[in-house]
N, C-alpha and C positions, 0 to 999 in steps of 0.2 A: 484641480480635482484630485483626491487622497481616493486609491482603492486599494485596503485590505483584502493580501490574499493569505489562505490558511489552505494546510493540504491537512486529510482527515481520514479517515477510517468510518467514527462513530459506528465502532463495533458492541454495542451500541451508543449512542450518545447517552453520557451520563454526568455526574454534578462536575467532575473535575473537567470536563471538555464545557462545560457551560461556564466556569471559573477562568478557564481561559479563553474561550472568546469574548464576556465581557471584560477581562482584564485587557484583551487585545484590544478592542473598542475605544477603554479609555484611555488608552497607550497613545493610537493613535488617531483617536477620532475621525475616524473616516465617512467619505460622502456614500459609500459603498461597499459591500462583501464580496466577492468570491472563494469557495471554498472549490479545490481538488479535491474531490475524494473517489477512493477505490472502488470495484465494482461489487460483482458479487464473487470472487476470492481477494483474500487480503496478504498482508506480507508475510505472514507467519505461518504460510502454508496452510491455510485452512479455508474452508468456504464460509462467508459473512453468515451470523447467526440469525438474520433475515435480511432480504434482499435489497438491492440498489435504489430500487424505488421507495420502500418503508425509508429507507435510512434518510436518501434525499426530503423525505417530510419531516423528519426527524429537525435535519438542521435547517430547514427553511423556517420550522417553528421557532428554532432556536434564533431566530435574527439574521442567519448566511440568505443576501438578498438573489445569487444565481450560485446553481452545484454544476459545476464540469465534470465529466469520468475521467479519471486516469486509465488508460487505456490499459486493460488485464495483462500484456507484456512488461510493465513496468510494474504494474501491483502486486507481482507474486513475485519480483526478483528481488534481491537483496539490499540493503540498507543503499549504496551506493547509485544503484542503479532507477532505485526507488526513488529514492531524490532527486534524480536527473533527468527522470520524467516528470516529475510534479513540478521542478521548477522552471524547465523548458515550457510546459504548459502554461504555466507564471505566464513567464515571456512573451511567449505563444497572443497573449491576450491582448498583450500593447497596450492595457492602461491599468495592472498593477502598478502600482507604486509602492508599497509596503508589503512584509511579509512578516509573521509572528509566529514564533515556533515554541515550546514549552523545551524544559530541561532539567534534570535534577541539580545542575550544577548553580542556572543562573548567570554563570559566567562566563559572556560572550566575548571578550578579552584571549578566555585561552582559551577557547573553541574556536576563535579566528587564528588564532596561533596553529591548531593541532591542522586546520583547515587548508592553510598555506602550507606545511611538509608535505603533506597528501598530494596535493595539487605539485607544486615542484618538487616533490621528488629528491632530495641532497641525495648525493651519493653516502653518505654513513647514513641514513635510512634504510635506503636500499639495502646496502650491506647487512645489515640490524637484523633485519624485515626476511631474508632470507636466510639467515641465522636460525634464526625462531621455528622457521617453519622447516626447518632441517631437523628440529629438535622435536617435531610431530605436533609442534599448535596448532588449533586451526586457524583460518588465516586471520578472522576478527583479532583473536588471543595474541595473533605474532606480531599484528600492525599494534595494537596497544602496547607489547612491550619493547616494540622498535622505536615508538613515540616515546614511551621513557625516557630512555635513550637519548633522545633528544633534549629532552629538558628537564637534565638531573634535579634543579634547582623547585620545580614543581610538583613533584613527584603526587604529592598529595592531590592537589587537585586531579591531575591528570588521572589517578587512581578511578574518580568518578564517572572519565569515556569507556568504563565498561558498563554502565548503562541504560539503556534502550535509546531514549529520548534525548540523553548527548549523543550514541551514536547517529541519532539521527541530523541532529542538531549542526553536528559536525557534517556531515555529507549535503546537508545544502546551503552552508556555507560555503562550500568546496564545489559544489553545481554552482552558485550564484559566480563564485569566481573564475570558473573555467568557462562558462558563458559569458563571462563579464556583462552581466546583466546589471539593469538600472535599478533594480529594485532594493530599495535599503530592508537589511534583516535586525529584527528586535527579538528580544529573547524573553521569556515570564520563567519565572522558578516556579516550576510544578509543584503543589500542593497534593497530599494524600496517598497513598499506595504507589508503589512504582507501577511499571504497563506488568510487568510479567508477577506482581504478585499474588498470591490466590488467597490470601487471607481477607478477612470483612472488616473496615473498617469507618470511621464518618464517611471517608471519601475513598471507596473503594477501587481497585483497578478495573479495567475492561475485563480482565479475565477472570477476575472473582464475580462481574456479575455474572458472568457466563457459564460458571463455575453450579452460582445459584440457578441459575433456569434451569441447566442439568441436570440438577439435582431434586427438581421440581421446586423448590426453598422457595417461600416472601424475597423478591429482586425487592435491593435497597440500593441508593445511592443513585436514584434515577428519577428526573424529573418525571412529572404526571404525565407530559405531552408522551416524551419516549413510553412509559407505561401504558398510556391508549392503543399508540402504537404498536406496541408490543403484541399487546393482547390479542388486538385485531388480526394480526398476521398469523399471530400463533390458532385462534380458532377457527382460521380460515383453511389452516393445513400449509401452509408458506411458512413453515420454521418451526422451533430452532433447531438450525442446520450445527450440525459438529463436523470435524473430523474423521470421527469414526464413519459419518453417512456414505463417503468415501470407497470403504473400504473393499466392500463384494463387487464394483464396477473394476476400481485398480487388482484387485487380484484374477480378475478373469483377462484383464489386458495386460498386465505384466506376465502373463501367464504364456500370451500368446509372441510375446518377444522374444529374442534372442540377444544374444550379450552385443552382436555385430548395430541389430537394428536400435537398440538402447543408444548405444555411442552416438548416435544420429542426432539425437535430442540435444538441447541445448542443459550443459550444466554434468553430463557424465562423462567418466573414463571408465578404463578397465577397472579400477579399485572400487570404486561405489557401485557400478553395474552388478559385479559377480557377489558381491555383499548383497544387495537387494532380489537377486535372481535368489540365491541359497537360502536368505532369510523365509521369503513366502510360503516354502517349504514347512509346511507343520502350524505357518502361522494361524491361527484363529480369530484375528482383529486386529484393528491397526494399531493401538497400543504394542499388541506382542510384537508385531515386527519391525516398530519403531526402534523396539529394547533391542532386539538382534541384531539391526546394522548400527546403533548407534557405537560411536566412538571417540575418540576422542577430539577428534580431525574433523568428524560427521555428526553435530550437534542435531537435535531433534528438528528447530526450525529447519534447517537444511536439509535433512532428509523429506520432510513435509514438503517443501517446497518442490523437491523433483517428483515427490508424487503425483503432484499437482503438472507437473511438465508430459508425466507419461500419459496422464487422463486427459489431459487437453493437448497431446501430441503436439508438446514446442521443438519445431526444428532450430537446429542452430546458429543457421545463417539468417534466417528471419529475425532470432534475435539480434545479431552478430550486425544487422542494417538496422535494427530496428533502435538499438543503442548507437550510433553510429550519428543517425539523421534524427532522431526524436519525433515524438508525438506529427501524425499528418493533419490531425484534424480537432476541433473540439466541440468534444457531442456533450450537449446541456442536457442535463436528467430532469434540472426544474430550476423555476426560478418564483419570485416574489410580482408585485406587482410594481412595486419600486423596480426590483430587478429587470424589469420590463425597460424600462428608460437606459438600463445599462448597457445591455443585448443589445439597444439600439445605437449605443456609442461604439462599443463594442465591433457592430457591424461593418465600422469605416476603419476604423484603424488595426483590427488585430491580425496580425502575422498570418493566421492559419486560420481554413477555412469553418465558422461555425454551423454545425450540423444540430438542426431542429429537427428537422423530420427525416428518418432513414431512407424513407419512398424516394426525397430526392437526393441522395448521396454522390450519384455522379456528377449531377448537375450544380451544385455546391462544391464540389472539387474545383469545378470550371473556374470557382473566382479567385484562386490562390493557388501560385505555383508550387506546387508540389510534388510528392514521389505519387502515382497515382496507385503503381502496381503495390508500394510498401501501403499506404491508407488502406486500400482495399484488403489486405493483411491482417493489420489491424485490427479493422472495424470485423471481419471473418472468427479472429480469436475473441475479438468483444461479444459475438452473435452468438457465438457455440459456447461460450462458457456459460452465459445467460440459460441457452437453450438444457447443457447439462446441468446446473444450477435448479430450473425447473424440472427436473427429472426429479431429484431427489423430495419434492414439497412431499405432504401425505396423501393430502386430497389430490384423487385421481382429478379429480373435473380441471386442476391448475395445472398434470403436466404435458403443458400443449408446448410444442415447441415456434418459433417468431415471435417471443414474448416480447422483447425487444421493438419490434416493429410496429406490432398490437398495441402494447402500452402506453398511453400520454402522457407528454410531459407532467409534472408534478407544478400544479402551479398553486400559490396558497396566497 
């Protein structure tokens, strides 16, 4: 039995995410789908521009036969940590067999190259690597030019792990190998827009459509299903969420912090703390005070992202185990009717305990050893992001908070 697993976003699902899971499809032709995907915040430090459940129908339309959540501790942290959750999740399932990830490069050759320094570590890396960031890179900028470094002879290629989609590409090679997991990785050259471009093109990026709903603009480059979809959320009062929706919550609570209780969070020192306390001062929007801490060290994503730590108060050590031991549980958003049969294979062999229904979460611990106090953490930051998440919708009558619990599975 062949099961394709894909981790996703579909921020929203659009042509080039449709390009490559049938591309992934005929790659590997498999008896089955599983897709990770994020909940309702994503890695770019922003909240999904509608929720975990639209999106979950999204890609069940799209052919993904069951959706797992990547648990919110792994979806807002960084490229590294990101893939280490999705792919432990993989794992997690015990009947992945394959995994398919896009990239601009194409070329998993030196992406298994760059994947292995990272993981072992040479000492003239290391050296490199601390060089760089002595010279104020941040640290993405210093590991790219410490990898140089490494392989003069490539220069070019390697030019292209600054990226999105190689960096990512690269990080769960490097999860797949440090887990020494079973699961063989295939790679598709991304077609269309890179992820962070905002321009409109046949095949536009996630963020130009995003760009377009903002702006009220004709959304292009999106299948009909995602467009239903869309719609329906949107005149429901359930989107579209931005960034900026963010902002008069985190400045009434960064407001009530001190630089001591800041440090507590996971992802601050003294340097970003007192930049972000002094910035809120005068700010007017999350734009402006993204301008005032940003620097060179403290690229926007990264700021975003610890916004996203102070509104959802991530302590440290929670992350500090929670990166440590990986995912406790896996909670299905929805699944197919094919994906029905999966669930049920699923049931017998996967690592970690599957969670259908929250009502019996303890009781679904019971069948797989695990950390109970870390799950229960977890599933906690899973609840309350949800919960703040619905906070922000327009329509008063959706913001009820246990949406999570309310909600049913997505089944198509």
């Amino acid at each position: 039995m062949k099961v394709l697993g894909v981790v996703v976003e579909y921020n929203p699902f659009h042509e080039g995410h449709k390009y490559h899971l049938n591309s992934s499809i005929k790659l590997v032709d498999p008896d089955f789908i599983v897709a990770v995907m994020s909940g309702n915040f994503v890695q770019r430090g922003e909240p999904a521009i509608v929720d975990k459940f639209a999106r979950t129908e999204m890609a069940l339309k799209a052919g993904i036969d069951v959706v797992i959540e990547l648990p919110t501790v792994y979806a807002i942290q960084d490229a590294s940590a990101f893939a280490m959750g999705a792919i432990r999740t993989l794992n997690g399932t015990n009947v992945v067999t394959d995994m398919v990830f896009g990239s601009e490069s194409g070329d998993i050759e030196i992406l298994e190259k760059v994947a292995a320094v990272i993981v072992d570590e040479p000492e003239s890396y290391k050296t490199c690597l601390k060089r760089h960031l002595k010279m104020g890179l941040s640290f993405p900028n210093a590991r790219r030019y410490a990898i140089f470094d490494q392989f003069p002879e490539n220069k070019m290629s390697l030019e292209q792990i600054k990226f999105s989609n190689n960096i990512l590409g690269v990080e769960y090679l490097a999860a797949l190998r440090r887990t020494r997991s079973r699961i063989k990785a295939h790679i598709i050259k991304r077609i269309g827009s890179s992820y962070n471009d905002e321009e409109i093109s046949t095949v536009p990026s996630a963020t130009a459509i995003r760009k377009l709903i903002k702006a009220k603009r004709e959304i292009v480059g999106i299948p009909q299903t995602t467009r239903c979809i869309l719609e329906s959320e949107f005149s429901a009062g359930r989107g579209p969420m931005f960034a900026e929706d963010l902002f008069d919550f985190f400045r009434l609570k960064l407001a009530m912090f001190g630089r001591e209780k800041l440090e507590e969070l996971y992802g601050f020192n003294e340097g970003i703390s007192k930049r972000m306390l002094n910035a809120i001062e005068g700010s007017n929007s999350m734009e402006s005070f993204l301008h005032k801490v940003k620097t060179k060290r403290f690229t926007f994503t990264r700021i975003k992202r610890r916004v996203l730590y102070i509104v959802l108060n991530l302590k440290r050590e929670f992350v500090k185990e929670s990166n440590e031991f990986g995912p406790q549980y896996l909670r299905v958003l929805g699944f197919t009717q094919r994906g029905r049969k999966l669930l049920r294979i699923m049931s017998d062999h996967a690592l970690k305990p599957i969670v259908t229904n929250l009502s019996n979460f303890d009781k679904t611990l019971q069948k797989r050893n695990v950390n109970v106090w870390l799950a229960h953490q977890q599933l906690d930051l899973d609840t309350r992001s949800t919960d703040f998440y619905s906070l922000l919708f327009k329509n008063e009558e959706e913001k009820k908070t246990h949406r999570d619990f309310r909600r049913p599975l997505e089944i198509s």
